[in-house]
N, C-alpha and C positions, 0 to 999 in steps of 0.2 A: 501443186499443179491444179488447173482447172479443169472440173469436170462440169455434168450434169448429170442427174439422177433420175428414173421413174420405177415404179414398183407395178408392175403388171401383173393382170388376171391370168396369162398363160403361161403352159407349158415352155421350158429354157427353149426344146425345139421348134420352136413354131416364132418364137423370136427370133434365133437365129436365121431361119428360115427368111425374115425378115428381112434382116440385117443383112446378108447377101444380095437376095433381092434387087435392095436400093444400092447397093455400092458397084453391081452390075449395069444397073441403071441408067446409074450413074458417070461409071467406066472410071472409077476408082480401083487402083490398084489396090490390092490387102489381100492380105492369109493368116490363115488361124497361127495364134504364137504358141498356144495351149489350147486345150477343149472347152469352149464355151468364151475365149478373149480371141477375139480381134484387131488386126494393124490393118490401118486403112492412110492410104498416102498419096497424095494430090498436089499440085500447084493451083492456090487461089491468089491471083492476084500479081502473080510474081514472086509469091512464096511458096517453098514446101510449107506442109501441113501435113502432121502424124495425129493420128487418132490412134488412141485403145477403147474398141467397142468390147464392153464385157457383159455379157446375160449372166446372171448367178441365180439360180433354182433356190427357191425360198418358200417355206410351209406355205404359204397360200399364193405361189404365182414366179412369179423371176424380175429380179430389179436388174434393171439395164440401165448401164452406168457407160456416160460417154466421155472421155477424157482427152487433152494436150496430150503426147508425148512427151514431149520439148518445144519451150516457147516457141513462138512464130514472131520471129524479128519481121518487122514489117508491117504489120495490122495490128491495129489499136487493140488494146485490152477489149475494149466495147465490144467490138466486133467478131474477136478472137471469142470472146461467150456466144455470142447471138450466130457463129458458125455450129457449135456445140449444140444450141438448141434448136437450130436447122437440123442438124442431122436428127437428133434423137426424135424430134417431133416427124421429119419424115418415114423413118424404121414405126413408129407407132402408125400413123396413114395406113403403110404401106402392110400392113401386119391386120390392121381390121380390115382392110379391103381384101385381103386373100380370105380373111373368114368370113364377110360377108359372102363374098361369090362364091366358095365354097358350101357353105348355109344354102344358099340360095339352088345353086344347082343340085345337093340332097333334095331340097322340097318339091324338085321340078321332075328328081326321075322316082319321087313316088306317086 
């Protein structure tokens, strides 16, 4: 199956945190299938589209791995990748933007 991969500096929570976030967002259906994996499910294009968003907690950070389900009949291979790294590239965005503002708003009430 197709995925994408990143290996991040934070905490599994603060990804997940994430990963909600944008599929709220976004107004993507999904729920947890286990602790720490995610099913997210949408029509693009005229097709369903299954994701499994999974954080896994790793000695220095949490790799988040964004996968198919099951093919998507209907969109090219090409594109079927460059969905995957749509999402995972947005969950990272959206993950340093909540610590920046975060950061940002500590500095401001000291």
């Amino acid at each position: 199956m197709e995925y994408v991969q990143r290996e991040l500096p934070y905490v599994r929570s603060f990804v997940l945190r994430s990963v909600y976030g944008v599929l709220r967002q976004e107004g993507i259906t999904f729920g947890e299938e286990e602790p720490g994996r995610v099913i997210a499910e949408w029509r693009e294009d005229g097709t369903d589209v299954s994701l499994s968003i999974t954080a896994e907690e790793k000695a220095f950070g949490t790799e988040l791995t964004v996968s198919l389900r099951r093919p998507c009949d209907g969109i090219p291979e090409q594109r079927a990748h460059r969905l995957l790294q749509e999402m995972l590239d947005r969950i990272v965005r959206h993950l340093e933007n909540i610590l920046m503002t975060e950061e940002s708003n500590d500095a401001k009430a000291k």
